[in-house]
N, C-alpha and C positions, 0 to 999 in steps of 0.2 A: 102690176105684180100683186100675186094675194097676196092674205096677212099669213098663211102659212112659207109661201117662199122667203117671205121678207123674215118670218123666225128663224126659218133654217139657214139663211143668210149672215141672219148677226151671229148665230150661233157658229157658224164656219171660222166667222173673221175672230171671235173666242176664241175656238179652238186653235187658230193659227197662233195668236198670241201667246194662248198659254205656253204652247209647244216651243215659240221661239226661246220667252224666259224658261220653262223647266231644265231643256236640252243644256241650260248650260249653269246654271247652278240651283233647279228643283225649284217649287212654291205656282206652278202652273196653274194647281185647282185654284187659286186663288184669283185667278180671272175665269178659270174657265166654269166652275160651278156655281158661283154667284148667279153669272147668265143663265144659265141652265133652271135654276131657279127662276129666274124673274122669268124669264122667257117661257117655259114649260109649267104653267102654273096649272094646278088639277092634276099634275101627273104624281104618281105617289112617288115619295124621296125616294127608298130603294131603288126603285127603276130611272131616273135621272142618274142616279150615282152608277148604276149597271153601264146606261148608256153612256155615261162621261168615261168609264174604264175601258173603255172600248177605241175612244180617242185617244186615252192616255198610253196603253200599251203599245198603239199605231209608231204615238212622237217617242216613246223611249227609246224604243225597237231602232227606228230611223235615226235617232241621236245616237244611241250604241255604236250602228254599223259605221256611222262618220267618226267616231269618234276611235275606234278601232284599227283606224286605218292611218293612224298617224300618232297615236299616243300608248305608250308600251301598259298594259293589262298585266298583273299580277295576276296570273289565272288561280293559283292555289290561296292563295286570301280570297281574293272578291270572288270567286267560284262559290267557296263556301259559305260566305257569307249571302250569296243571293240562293242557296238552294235553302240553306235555314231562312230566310225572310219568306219565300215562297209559301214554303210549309206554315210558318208563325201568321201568315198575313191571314191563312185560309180561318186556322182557328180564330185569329182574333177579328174575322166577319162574323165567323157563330157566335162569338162573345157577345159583340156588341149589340146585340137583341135580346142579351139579360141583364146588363149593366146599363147606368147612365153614364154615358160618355163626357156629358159635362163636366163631372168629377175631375176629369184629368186637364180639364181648360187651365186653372191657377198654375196646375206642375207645370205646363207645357210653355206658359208665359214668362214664366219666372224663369226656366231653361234658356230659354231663346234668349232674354234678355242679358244673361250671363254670357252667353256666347258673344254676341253683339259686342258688348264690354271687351271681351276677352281680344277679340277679331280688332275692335279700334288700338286699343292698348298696345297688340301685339305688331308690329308696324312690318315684320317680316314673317310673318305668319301666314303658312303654307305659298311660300317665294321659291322654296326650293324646295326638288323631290331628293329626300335625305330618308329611303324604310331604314326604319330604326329598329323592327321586330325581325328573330331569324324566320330562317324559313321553317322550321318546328313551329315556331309560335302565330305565324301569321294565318296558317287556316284557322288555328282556336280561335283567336280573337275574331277572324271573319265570322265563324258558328255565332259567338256570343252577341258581334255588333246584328246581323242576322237575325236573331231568335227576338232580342229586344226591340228591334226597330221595328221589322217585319210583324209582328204582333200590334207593336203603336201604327200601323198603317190599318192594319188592316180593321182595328180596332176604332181609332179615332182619323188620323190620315194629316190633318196642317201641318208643314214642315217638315216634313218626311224625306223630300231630297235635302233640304239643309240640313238637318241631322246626319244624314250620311256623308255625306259632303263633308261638314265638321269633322266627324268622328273618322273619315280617312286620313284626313290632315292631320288631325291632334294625336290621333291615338296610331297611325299607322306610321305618320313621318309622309306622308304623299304631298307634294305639289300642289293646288288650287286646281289646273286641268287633267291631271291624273285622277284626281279625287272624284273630279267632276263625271270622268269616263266611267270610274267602279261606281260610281254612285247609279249611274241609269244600269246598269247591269242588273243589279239590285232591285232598282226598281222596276224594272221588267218583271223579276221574277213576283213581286209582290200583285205589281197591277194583271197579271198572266191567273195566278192565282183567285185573284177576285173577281177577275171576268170567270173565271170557271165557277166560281159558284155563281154568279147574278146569271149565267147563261144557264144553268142547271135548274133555277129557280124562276128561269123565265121571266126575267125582273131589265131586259134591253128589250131598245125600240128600237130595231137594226136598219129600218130607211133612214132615221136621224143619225145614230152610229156613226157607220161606213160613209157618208160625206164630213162629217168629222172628224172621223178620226184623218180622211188622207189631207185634209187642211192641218190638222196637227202635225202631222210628217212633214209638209212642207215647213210647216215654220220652226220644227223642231233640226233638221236638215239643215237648217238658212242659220238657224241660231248654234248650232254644232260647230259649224264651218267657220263661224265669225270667232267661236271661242278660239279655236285652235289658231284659226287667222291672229288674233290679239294677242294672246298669252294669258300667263297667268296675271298679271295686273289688273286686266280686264273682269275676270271672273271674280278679284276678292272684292273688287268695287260692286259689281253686280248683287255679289251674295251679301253684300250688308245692306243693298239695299232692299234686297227683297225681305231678307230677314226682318228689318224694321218696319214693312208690312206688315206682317206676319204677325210681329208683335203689334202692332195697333190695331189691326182687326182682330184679334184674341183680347186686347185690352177692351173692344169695345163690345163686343160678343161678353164678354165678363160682367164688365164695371155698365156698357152704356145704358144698360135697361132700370 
């Protein structure tokens, strides 16, 4: 086997991974673009991140349709909220090539770290699906979780499904695998978004792409199925632990240098 099958290789079994954690409570780039880094060395960042959104929109897409199919969508909130993230994600790609995105590394740790807290603390937090907003108010707040999140993706991107994820539970009264299902919706629309610009800009390597991303699907697929299979117990175990990744690779991204 060359050294190029044997990258596209690890890079698959990445992407399956990512796919399996994101599908069901968000934080995938966090195995999948480390690899892509180490692995793809010489290839300029835009285009690694191009070609990784390309896997990622594959596994959200695949997680939605599973997840769709057995878990009740609040069409008029997460509708809205994924058509503002869409739009917010695009600008805050154009942003992120005038700003330093570091800036917002301390906010984002410090965030996470409260939720974490919050998430152990709260011992039946998102146990049951209780919307607590009417139906007037719940596309607003989908626009607003929307505009702000979808900007932080598209902008900086760690934790982007566990912010959503949170912010269905806390702020809409959603379930853990409800939350979990509006959340890829959302990110569909964000990651849909950013391939459109990195394909506009020409910034994907699409032989690398298209075998990851359908390794993604599969493991995004496998990981959908196990959420809903498990319940919600399952998913608030997962999401703190991912979160407290999350926070130590942001703590050390910060602090370790």
């Amino acid at each position: 086997m060359s050294i190029l099958d044997t990258t596209l290789l690890l890079l698959c079994a990445a992407a399956f991974l990512a796919g399996f954690i994101d599908s069901i409570v968000g934080g995938g780039g966090l195995i999948q673009l480390p690899a892509m880094l180490l692995l793809l060395k010489g290839v300029p960042v835009p285009t690694v991140l191009g070609t990784g959104k390309i896997s990622s929109l594959a596994g959200t897409t695949a997680a939605f349709r599973r997840y769709a199919g057995h878990v009740p969508i609040r069409w008029p909130a997460v509708g809205s909220a994924a058509v503002a993230a869409g739009i917010f994600s695009f600008l805050g790609a154009r942003v992120v090539s005038l700003l330093p995105s570091e800036l917002l590394r301390p906010l984002v740790l410090g965030l996470l770290v409260v939720i974490a807290v919050y998430t152990f603390w709260r011992k039946d937090f998102g146990s049951i699906h209780a919307p607590r907003l009417s139906a007037q108010r719940e596309p607003l707040y989908g626009v607003l979780v929307g505009v702000g999140l979808g900007f932080y993706d598209g902008f900086f991107g760690p934790g982007t499904g566990s912010f959503l994820l949170f912010a269905f539970v806390g702020l809409f009264g959603y379930d853990f695998l409800s939350a979990s299902a509006s959340a890829k919706l959302v990110n569909m629309a964000t990651n849909f978004a950013s391939v459109l610009f990195f394909a506009y800009t020409g910034q994907i390597i699409w032989h690398i792409a298209v075998p990851m991303a359908v390794c993604n699907m599969l493991g995004s697929t496998l990981g959908a199925r196990l959420a809903v299979r498990s319940g919600v117990g399952f998913v608030r175990v997962l999401f703190l632990v991912v979160v407290c990744a999350i926070i130590a690779k942001l703590a050390f991204d910060t602090f370790g240098h």
